[in-house]
C-alpha positions as CSV (number, residue, x, y, z in Angstrom):
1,X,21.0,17.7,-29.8
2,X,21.7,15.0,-26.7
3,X,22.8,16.7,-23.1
4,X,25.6,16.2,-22.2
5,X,25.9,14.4,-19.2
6,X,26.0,16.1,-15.9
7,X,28.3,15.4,-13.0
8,X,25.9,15.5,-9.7
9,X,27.5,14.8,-6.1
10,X,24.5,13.3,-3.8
11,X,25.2,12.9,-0.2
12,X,23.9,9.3,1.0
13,X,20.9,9.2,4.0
14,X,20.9,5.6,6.1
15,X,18.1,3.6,5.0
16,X,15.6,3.1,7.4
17,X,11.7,2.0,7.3
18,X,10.9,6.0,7.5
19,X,13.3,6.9,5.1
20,X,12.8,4.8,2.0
21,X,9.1,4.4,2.5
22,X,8.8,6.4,-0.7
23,X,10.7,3.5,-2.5
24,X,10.3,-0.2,-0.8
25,X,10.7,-1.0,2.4
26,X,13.6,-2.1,4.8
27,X,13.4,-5.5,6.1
28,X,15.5,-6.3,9.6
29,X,15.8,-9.4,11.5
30,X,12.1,-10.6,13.4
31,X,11.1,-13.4,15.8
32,X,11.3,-17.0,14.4
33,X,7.7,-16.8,16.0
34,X,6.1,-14.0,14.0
35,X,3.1,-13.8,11.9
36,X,3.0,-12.3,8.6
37,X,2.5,-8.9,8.9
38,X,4.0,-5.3,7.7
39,X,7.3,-5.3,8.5
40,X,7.9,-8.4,6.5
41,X,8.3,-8.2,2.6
42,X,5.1,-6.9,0.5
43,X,6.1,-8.7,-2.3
44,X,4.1,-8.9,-5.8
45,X,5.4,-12.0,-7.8
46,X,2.5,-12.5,-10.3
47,X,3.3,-11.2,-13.3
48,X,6.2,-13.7,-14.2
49,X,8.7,-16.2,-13.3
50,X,10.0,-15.4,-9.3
51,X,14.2,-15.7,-9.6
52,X,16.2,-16.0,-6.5
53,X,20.0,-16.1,-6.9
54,X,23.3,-15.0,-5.6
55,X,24.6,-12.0,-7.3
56,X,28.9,-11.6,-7.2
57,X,29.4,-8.3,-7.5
58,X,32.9,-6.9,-8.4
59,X,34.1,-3.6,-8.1
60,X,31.2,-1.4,-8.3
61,X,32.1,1.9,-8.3
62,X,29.6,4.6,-6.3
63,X,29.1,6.7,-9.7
64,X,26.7,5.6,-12.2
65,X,24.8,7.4,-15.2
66,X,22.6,3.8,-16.2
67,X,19.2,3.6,-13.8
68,X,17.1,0.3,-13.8
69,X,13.3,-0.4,-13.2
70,X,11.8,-3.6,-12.6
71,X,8.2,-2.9,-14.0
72,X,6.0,-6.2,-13.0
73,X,7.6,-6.8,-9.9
74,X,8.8,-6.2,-6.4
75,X,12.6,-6.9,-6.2
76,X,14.5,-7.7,-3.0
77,X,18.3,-7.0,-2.2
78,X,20.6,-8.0,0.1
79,X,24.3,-8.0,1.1
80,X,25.3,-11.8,2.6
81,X,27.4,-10.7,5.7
82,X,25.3,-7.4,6.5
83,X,28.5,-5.2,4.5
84,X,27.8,-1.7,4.3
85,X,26.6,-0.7,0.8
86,X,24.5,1.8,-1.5
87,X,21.6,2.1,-3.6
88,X,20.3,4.7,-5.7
89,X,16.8,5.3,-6.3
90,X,13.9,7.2,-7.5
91,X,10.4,6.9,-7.3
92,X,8.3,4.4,-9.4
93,X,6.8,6.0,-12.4
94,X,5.0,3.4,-14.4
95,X,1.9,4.9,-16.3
96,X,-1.4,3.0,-16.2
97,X,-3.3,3.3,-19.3
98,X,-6.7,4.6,-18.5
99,X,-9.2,2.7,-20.9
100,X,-6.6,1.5,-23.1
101,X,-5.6,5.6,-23.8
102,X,-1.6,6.9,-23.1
103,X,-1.7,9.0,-20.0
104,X,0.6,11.4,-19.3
105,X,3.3,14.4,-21.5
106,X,6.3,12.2,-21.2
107,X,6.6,8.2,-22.3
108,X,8.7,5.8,-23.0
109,X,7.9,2.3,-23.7
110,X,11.0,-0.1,-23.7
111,X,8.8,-3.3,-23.7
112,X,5.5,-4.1,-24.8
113,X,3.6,-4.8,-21.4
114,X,4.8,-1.5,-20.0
115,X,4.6,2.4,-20.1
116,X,7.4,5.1,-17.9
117,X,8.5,8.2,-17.3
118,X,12.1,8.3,-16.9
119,X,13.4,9.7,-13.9
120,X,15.4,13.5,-13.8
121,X,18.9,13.5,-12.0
122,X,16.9,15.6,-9.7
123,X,14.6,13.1,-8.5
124,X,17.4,10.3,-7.6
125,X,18.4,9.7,-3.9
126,X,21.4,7.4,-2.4
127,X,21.0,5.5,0.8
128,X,23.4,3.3,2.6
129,X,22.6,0.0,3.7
130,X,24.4,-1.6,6.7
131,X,24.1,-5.0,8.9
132,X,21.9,-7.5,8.1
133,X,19.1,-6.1,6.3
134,X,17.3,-6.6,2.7
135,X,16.0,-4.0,0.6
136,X,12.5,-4.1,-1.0
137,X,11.8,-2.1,-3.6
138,X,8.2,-1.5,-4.5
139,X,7.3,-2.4,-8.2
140,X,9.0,0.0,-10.8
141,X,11.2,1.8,-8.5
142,X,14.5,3.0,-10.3
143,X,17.8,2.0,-9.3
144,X,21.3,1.8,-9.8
145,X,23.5,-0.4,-7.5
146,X,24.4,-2.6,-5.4
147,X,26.9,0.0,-5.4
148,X,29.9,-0.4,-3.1
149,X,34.0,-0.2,-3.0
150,X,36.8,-2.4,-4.8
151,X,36.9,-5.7,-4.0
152,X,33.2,-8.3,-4.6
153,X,30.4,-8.8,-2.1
154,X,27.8,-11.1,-2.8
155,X,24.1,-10.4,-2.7
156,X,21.0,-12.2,-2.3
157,X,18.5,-10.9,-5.4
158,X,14.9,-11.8,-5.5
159,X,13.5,-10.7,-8.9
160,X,11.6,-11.7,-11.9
161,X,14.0,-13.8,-14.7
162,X,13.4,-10.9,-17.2
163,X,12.2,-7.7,-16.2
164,X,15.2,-5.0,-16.3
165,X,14.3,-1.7,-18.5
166,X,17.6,0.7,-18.3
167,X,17.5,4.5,-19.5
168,X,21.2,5.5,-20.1
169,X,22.5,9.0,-19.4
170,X,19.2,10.3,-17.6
């Protein structure tokens, strides 16, 4: 028999390069001037076709039961006008086969290229985003958002065109 779903009240933390190491990395304004180097994105484009687009985002409430991983890529996120919003997220857990043998007790494999372990409700986190910043996630972090207010905001989204793998009612 299913679970039922379970109602779980997480306090946000403000994402900051410490903070959300465990998941991507926050990217702030540099120096027109700069070189390349660790504070910009780590990005890993590779495996697919790199999208870039404008996401218009309407009324996204701050629950959500539906997390999201992007398995063959880092993704990239950003409010246009720095607005203040949120993002859960837990850790990446894609499984590398080890000479073509499943690892692992737990798997799930919603596409052929690509083996998980779904997150618990127990391993998710919520930060808050604010000001002009983007959002890197490292490849196959979960998440669920943009999440944010009534009303729209638009978002910049740097992804692959085809890589979203959802688990419902984790």
């Amino acid at each position: 028999m299913a679970e039922s779903p379970v109602k779980v009240n997480l306090i946000p933390v403000e994402a900051t390069p410490e903070s959300f190491a465990d998941y991507g990395q926050i990217i702030e304004a540099s120096s027109d001037n700069d070189h390349f180097g660790p504070n910009d994105a780590q990005l890993d484009l590779s495996r697919g076709i790199p999208r870039l687009c404008i996401m218009r985002l309407k009324d996204r409430s701050f629950g959500f039961s539906t997390i999201t991983h992007h398995a063959n890529v880092t993704q990239c996120l950003g409010s246009i006008g720095g607005h203040v919003w949120y993002l859960g997220v837990a850790k990446p857990s894609l499984i590398e086969d080890v000479d073509g043998e499943r690892v692992g007790d737990y798997l799930e494999s919603r596409s052929v290229d690509h083996l998980y372990s779904p997150p618990s409700v127990g391993e998710v986190r919520v930060f808050r985003i604010s000001g002009p910043k983007f959002v890197k996630l490292n490849r196959g972090t979960w998440h669920a958002g943009p999440l944010f207010g009534n009303g729209s905001m638009d978002f910049y989204n740097l992804e692959l065109s085809n890589t979203n793998v959802s688990v419902r009612g984790f």
